[in-house]
PANULUM-418696 format. One line per 10 residues: number of its first residue (from 1); their letters; for each residue x, y, z of N, C-alpha, C, O, CB. Coordinates in steps of 0.02 Angstrom, whole numbers, plus 50000, padded with zeros to 5 digits. Glycine has a CB too. Layout:
N
NUM	a	X Y Z X Y Z X Y Z X Y Z X Y Z ~ ...
REM end
This chain:
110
1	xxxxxxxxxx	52871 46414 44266 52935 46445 44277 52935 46512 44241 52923 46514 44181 52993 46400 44252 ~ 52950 46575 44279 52957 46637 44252 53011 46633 44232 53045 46585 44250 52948 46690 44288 ~ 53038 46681 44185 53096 46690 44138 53115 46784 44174 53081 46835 44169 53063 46678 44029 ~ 53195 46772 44212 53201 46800 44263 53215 46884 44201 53233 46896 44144 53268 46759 44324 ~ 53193 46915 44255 53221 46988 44206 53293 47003 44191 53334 46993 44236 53202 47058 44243 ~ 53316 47031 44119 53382 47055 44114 53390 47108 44099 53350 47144 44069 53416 47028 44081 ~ 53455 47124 44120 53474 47217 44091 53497 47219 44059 53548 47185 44053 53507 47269 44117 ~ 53467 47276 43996 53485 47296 43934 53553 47330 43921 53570 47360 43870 53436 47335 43913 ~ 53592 47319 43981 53647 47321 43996 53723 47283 43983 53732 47232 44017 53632 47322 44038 ~ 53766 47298 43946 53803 47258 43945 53877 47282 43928 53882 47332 43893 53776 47216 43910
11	xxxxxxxxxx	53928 47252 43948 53981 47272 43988 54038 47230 43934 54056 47171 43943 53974 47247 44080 ~ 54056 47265 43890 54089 47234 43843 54170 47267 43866 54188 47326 43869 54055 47251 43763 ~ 54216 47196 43881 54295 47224 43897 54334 47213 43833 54323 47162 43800 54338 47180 43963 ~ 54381 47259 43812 54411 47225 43763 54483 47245 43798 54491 47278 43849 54392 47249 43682 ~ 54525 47219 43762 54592 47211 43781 54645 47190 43732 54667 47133 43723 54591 47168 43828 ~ 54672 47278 43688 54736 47262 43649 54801 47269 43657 54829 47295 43705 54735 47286 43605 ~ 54818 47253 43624 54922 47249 43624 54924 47267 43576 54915 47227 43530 54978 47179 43627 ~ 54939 47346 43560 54961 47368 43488 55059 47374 43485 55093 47389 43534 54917 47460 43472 ~ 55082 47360 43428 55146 47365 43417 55153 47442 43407 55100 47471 43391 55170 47319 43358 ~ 55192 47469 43412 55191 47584 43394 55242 47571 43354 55297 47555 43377 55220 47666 43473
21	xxxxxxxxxx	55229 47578 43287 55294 47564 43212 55323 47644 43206 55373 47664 43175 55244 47535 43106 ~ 55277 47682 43245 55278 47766 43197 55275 47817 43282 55229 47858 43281 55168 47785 43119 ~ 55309 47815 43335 55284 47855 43387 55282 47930 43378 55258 47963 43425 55320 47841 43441 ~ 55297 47953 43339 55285 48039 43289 55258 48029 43259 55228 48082 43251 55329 48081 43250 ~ 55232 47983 43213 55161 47981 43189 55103 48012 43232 55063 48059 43225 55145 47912 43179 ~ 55119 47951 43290 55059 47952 43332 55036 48002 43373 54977 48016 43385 55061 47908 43369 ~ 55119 48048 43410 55106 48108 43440 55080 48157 43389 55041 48201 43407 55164 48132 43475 ~ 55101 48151 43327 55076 48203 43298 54999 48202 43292 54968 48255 43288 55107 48208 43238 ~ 54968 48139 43291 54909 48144 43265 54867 48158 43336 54819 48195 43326 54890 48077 43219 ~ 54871 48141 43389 54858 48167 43450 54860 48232 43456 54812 48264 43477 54895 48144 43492
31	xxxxxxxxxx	54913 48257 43439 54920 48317 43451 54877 48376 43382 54878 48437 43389 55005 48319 43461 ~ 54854 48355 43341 54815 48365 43291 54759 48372 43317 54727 48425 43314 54816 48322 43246 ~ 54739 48319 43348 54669 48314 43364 54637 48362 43437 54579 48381 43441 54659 48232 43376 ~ 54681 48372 43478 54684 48416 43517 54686 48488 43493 54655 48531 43524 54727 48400 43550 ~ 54719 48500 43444 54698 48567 43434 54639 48571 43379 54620 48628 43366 54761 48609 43412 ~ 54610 48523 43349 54558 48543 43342 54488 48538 43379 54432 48552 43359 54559 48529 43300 ~ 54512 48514 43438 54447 48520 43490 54441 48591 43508 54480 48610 43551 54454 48475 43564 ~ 54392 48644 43477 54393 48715 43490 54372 48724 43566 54381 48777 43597 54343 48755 43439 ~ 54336 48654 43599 54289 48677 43661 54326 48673 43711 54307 48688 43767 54226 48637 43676 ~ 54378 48655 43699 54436 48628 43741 54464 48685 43792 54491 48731 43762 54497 48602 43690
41	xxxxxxxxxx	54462 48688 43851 54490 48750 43895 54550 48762 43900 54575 48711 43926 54475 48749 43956 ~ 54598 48810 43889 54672 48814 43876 54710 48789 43927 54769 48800 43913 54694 48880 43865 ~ 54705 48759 43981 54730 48735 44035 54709 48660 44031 54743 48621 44063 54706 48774 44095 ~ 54666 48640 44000 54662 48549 43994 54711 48543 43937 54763 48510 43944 54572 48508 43968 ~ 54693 48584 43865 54744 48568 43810 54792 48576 43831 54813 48518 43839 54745 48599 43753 ~ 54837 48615 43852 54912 48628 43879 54936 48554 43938 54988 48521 43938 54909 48718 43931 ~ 54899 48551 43967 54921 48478 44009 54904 48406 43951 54938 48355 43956 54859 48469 44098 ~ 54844 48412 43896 54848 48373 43860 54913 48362 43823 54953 48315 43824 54803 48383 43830 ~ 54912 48413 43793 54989 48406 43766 55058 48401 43785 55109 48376 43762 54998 48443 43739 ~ 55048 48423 43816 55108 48377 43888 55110 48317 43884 55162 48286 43874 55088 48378 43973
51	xxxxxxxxxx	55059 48295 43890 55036 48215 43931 55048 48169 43857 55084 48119 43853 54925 48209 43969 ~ 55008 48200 43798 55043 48150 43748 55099 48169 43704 55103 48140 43650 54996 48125 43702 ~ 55140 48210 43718 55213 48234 43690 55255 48190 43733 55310 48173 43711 55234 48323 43701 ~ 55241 48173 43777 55298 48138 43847 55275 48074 43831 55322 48035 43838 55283 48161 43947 ~ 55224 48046 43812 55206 47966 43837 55171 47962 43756 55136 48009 43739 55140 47950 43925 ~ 55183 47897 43701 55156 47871 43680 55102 47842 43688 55056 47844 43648 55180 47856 43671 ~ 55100 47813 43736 55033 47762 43782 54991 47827 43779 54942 47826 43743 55050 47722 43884 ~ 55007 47885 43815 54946 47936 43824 54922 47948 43749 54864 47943 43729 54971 48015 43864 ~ 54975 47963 43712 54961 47989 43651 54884 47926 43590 54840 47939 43549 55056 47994 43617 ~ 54911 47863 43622 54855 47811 43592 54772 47832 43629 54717 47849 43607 54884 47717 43620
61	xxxxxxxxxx	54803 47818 43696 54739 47816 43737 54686 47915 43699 54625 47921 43694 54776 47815 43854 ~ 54731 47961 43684 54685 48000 43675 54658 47993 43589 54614 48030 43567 54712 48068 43701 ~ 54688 47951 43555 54654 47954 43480 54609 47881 43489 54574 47861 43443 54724 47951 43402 ~ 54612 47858 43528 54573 47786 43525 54491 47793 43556 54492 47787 43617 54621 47724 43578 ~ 54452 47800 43540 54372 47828 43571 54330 47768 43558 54313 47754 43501 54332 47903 43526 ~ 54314 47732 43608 54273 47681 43619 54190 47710 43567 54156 47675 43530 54268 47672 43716 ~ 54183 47771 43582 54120 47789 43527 54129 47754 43470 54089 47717 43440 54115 47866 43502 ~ 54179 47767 43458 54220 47749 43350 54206 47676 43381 54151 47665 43355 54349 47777 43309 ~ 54221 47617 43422 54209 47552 43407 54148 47544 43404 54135 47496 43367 54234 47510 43447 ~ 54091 47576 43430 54022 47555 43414 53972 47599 43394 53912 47589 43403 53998 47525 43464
71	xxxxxxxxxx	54006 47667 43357 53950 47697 43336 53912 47666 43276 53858 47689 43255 53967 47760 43322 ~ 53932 47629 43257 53898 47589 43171 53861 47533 43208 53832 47498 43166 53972 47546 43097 ~ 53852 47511 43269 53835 47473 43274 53753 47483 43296 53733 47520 43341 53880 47446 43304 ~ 53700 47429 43239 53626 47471 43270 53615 47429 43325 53639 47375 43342 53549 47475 43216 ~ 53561 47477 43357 53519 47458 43407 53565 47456 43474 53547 47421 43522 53483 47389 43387 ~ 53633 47498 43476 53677 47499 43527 53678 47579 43539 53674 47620 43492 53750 47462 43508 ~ 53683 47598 43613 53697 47669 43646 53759 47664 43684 53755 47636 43739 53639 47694 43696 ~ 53808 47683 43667 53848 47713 43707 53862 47745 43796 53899 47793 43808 53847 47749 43670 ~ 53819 47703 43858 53790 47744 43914 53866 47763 43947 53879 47823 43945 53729 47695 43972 ~ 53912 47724 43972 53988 47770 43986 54036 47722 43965 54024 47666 43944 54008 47794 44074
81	xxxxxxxxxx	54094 47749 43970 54162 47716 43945 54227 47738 43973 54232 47793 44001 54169 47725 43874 ~ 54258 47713 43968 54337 47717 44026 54390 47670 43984 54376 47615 43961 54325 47670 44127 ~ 54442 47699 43980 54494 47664 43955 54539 47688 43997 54532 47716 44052 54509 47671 43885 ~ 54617 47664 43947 54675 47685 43994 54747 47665 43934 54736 47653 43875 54673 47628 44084 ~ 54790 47666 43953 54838 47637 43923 54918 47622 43949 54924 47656 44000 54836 47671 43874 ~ 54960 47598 43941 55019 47587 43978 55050 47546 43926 55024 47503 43891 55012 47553 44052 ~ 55121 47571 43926 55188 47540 43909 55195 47460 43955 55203 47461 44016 55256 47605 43934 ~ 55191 47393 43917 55211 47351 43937 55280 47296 43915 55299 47299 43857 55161 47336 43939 ~ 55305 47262 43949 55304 47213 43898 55275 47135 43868 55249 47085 43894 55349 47209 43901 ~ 55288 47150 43819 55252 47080 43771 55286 47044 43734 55318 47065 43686 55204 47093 43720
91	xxxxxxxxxx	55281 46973 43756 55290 46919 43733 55223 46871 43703 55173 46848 43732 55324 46892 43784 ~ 55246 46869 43632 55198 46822 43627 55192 46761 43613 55145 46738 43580 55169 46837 43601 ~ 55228 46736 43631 55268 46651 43652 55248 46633 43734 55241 46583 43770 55381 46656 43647 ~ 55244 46688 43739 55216 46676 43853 55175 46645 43849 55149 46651 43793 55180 46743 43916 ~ 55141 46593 43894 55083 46572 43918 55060 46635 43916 55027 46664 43873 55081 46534 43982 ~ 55079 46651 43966 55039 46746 44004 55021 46770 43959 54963 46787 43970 55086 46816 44042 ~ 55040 46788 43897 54985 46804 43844 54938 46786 43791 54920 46813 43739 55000 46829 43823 ~ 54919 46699 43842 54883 46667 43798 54768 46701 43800 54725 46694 43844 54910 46571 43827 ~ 54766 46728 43740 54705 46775 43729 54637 46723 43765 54589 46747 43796 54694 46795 43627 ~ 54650 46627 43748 54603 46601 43756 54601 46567 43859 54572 46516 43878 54605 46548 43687
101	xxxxxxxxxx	54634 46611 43896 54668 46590 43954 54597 46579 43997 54593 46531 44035 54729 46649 43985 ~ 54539 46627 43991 54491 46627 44034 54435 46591 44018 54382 46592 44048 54475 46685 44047 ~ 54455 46540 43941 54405 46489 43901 54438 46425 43932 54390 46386 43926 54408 46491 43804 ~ 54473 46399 43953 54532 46329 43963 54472 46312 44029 54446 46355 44064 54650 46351 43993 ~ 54464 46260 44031 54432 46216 44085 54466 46189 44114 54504 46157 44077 54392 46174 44071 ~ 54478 46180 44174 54539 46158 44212 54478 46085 44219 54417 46085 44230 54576 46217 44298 ~ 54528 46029 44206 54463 45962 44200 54516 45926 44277 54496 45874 44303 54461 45890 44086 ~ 54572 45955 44300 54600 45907 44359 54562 45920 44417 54569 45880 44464 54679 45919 44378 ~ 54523 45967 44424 54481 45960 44493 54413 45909 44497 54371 45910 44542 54454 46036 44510 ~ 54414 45869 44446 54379 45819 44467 54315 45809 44433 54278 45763 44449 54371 45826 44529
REM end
């Protein structure tokens, strides 16, 4: 029996629910960080700052960099990444936001 080939590939999802205690905290620090991107073209920063002056959610999604979760990590590369963010609501008394939902074995089918 051969031992089938795998790809050094791997596809890690994560998925948080942050509480926002400070939303001027957060625009501010967004908005910090944008102006110190010097490479930045004056027509992306100007819609950046738009985008996280109006929306908290934007303002997370641009200080949050999937790099920062695994640059310390060895023997890992970074090949692409995609996030996003959105205003929801949360309950955490719901079923619906139970974290272990896609571990549960449904044992009634037999």
């Amino acid at each position: 029996m051969s031992t089938p080939e795998t790809s050094r590939f791997v596809r890690l999802r994560v998925e948080l629910v942050l509480e926002v205690e400070d939303p001027d905290g957060i625009t501010k620090a967004a908005l910090r960080r944008i102006a110190d991107d010097g490479g930045m073209p004056a027509t992306e920063r100007a819609h950046a700052e738009g985008a996280v002056t109006e929306d908290t959610a934007e303002a997370l999604a641009y200080l949050v960099d999937p790099f920062d979760l695994v640059s310390q990590v060895p023997g890992v590369e970074l090949q692409q990444a995609s996030w996003s963010s959105e205003r929801i609501d949360y309950d955490p008394d719901s079923p619906e936001w139970d974290l272990d939902e896609d571990d549960v074995d449904d044992d009634s089918d037999g």
